[in-house]
ROKOLFI-688068 format. One record per residue (C-alpha): y, x, z; residue in three letters; residue number from 1. Coordinates in nm, 2 decimals. Each point is the difference from the previous one (the first is absolute). Example, Ala and Ser with C-alpha at 12.3 -4.5 7.8 and 13.67 -1.06 7.14 Angstrom:
<pts>
+--------+--------+--------+-----+-----+
|      v |      u |      w | res |   n |
+--------+--------+--------+-----+-----+
|  -0.45 |   1.23 |   0.78 | ALA |   1 |
|   0.34 |   0.14 |  -0.07 | SER |   2 |
+--------+--------+--------+-----+-----+
</pts>
This chain:
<pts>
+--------+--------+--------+-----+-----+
|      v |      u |      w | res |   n |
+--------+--------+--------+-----+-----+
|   5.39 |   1.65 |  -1.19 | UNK |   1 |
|   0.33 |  -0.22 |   0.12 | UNK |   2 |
|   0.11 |  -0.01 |   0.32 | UNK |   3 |
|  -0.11 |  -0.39 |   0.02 | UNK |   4 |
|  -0.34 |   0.06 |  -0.12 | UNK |   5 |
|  -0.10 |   0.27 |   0.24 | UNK |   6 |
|   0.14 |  -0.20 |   0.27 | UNK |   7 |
|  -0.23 |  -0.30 |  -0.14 | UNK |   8 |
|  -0.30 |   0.22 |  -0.04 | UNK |   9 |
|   0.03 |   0.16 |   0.35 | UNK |  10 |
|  -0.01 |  -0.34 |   0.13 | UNK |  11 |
|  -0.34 |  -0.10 |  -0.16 | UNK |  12 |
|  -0.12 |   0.31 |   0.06 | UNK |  13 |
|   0.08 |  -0.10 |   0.39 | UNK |  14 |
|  -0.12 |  -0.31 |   0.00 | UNK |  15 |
|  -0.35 |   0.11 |  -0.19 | UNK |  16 |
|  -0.05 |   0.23 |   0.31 | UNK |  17 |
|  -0.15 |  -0.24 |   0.25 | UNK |  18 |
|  -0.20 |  -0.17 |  -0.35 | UNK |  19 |
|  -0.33 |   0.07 |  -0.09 | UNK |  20 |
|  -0.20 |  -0.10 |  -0.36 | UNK |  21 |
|  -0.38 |  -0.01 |  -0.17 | UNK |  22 |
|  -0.08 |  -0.12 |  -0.25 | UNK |  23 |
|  -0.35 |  -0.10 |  -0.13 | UNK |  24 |
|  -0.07 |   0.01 |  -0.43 | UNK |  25 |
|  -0.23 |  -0.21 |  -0.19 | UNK |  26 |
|  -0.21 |  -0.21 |   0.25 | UNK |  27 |
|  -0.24 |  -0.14 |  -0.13 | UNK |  28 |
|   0.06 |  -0.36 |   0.13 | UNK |  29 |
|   0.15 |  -0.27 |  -0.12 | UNK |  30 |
|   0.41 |   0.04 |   0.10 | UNK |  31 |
|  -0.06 |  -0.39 |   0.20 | UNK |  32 |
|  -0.30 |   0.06 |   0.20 | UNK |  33 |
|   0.25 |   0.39 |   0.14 | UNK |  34 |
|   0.28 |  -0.23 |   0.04 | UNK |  35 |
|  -0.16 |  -0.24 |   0.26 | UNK |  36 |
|  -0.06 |   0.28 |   0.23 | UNK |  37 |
|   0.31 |   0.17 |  -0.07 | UNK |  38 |
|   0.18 |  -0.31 |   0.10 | UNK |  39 |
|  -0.20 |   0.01 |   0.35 | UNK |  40 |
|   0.12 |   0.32 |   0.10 | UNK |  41 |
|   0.40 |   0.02 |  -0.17 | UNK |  42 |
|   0.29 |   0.02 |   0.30 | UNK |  43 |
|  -0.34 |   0.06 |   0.23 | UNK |  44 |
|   0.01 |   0.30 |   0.26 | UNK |  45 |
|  -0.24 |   0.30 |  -0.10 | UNK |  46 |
|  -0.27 |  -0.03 |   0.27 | UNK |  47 |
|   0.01 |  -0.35 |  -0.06 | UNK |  48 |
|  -0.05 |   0.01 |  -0.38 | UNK |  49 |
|  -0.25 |   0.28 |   0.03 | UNK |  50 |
|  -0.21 |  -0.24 |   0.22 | UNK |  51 |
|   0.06 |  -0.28 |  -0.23 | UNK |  52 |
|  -0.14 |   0.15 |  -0.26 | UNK |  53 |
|  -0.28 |   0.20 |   0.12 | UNK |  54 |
|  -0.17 |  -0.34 |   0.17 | UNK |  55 |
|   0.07 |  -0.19 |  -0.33 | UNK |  56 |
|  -0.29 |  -0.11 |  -0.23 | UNK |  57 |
|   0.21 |   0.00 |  -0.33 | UNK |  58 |
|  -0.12 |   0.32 |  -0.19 | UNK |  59 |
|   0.39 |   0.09 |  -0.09 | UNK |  60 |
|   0.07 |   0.07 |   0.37 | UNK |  61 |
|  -0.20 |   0.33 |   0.00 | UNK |  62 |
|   0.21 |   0.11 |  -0.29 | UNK |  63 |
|   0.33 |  -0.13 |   0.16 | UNK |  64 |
|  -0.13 |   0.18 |   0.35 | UNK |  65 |
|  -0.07 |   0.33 |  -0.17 | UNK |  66 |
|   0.38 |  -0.01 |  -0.16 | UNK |  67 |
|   0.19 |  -0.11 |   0.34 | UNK |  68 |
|  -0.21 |   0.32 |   0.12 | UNK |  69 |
|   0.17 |   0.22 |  -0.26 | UNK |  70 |
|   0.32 |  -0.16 |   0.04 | UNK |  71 |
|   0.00 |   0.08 |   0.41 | UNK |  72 |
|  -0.08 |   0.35 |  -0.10 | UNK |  73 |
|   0.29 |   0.03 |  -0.24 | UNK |  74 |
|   0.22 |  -0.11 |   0.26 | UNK |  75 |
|  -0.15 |   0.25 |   0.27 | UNK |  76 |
|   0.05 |   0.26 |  -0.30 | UNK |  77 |
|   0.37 |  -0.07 |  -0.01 | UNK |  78 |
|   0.08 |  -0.02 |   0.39 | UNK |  79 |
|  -0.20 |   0.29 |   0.12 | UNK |  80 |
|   0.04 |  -0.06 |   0.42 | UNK |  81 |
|  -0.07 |  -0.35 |  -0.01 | UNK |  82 |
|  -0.30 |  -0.23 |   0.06 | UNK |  83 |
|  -0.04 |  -0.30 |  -0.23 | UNK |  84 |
|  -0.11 |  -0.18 |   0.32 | UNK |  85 |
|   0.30 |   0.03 |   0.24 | UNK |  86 |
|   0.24 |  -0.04 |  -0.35 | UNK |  87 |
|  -0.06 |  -0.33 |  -0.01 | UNK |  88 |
|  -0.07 |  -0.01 |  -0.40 | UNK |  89 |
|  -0.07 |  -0.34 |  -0.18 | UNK |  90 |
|  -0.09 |  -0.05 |  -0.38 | UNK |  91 |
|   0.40 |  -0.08 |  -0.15 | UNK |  92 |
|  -0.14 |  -0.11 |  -0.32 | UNK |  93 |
|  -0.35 |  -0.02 |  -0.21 | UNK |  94 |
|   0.04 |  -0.03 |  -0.35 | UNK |  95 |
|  -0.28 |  -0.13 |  -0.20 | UNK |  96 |
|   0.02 |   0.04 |  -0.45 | UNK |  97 |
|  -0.25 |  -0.07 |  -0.23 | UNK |  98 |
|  -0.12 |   0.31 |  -0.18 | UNK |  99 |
|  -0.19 |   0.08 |  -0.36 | UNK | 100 |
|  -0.27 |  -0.28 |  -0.04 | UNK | 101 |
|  -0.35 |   0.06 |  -0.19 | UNK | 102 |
|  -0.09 |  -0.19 |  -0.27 | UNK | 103 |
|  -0.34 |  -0.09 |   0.02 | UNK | 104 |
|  -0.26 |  -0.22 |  -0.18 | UNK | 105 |
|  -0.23 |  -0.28 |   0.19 | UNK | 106 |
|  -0.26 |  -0.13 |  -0.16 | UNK | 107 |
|   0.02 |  -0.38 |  -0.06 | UNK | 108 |
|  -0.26 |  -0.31 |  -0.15 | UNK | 109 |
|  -0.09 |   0.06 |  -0.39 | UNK | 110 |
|   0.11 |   0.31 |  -0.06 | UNK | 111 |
|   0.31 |   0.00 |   0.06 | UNK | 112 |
|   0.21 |   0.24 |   0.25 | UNK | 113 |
|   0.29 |  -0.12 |   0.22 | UNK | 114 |
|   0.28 |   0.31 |   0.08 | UNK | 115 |
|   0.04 |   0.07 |   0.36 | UNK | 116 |
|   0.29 |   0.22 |   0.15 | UNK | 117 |
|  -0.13 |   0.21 |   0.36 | UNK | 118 |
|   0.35 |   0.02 |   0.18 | UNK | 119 |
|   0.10 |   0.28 |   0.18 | UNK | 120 |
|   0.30 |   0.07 |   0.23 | UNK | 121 |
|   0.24 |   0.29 |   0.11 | UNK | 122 |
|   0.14 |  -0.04 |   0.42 | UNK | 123 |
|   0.29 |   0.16 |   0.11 | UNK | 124 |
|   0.04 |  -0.01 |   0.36 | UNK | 125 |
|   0.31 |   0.12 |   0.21 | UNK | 126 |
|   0.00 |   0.02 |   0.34 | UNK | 127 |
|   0.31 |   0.08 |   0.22 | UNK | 128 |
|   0.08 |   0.00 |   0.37 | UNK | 129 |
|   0.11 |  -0.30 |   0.24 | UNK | 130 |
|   0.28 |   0.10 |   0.14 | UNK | 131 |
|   0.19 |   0.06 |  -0.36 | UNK | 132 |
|  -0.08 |  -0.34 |  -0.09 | UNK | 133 |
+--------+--------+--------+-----+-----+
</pts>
């Protein structure tokens, strides 16, 4: 490897430090109804979001909840020492992509059938701390 390069790579390998990411694969929910409450909790504070989404009614947020869970506990992973809490960790950016869709068959008036595509959805979430922002 060049002497550029490694400098490059040793710089994102630095600034991936204080950076946390989860993902979440084939969610079987349609990629719009995730990315409402993703939208609620992007640039949101941790304890914030986590309350967000555990007093929400939409059925995504229990998903969502469960992922920023993992994502915390990635971070806590790669800074051993540190609590999550006095960090100051907020969600940096919630990505929301439409994954495989099944093809299915409804049933519609004389006989006929009418194709109908159940959407799924893959989230990755990052999560990094404040004061790098």
């Amino acid at each position: 490897m060049g002497a550029r390069k490694k400098i490059s790579a040793d710089k994102r390998k630095e600034a991936m430090k204080t950076v946390a990411m989860a993902q979440l694969r084939n969610v079987p929910t349609s990629p719009r109804r995730m990315r409402q409450v993703a939208d609620t909790i992007r640039g949101v504070e941790v304890n914030k979001a986590l309350g967000l989404l555990r007093f929400s009614t939409r059925h995504s947020s229990r998903d969502l909840e469960k992922l920023l869970m993992s994502a915390i506990a990635n971070w806590q992973a790669k800074n051993e020492g540190l609590k999550a809490d006095e960090a100051g960790l907020f969600v940096k950016s919630i990505q929301v992509n439409e994954a495989r869709g099944l093809k299915r068959m409804l049933p519609a008036p004389q006989g006929r059938a009418y194709r109908m595509k159940k959407r799924s959805n893959h989230v990755s979430l990052i999560v990094d701390t404040a004061n790098q922002a």
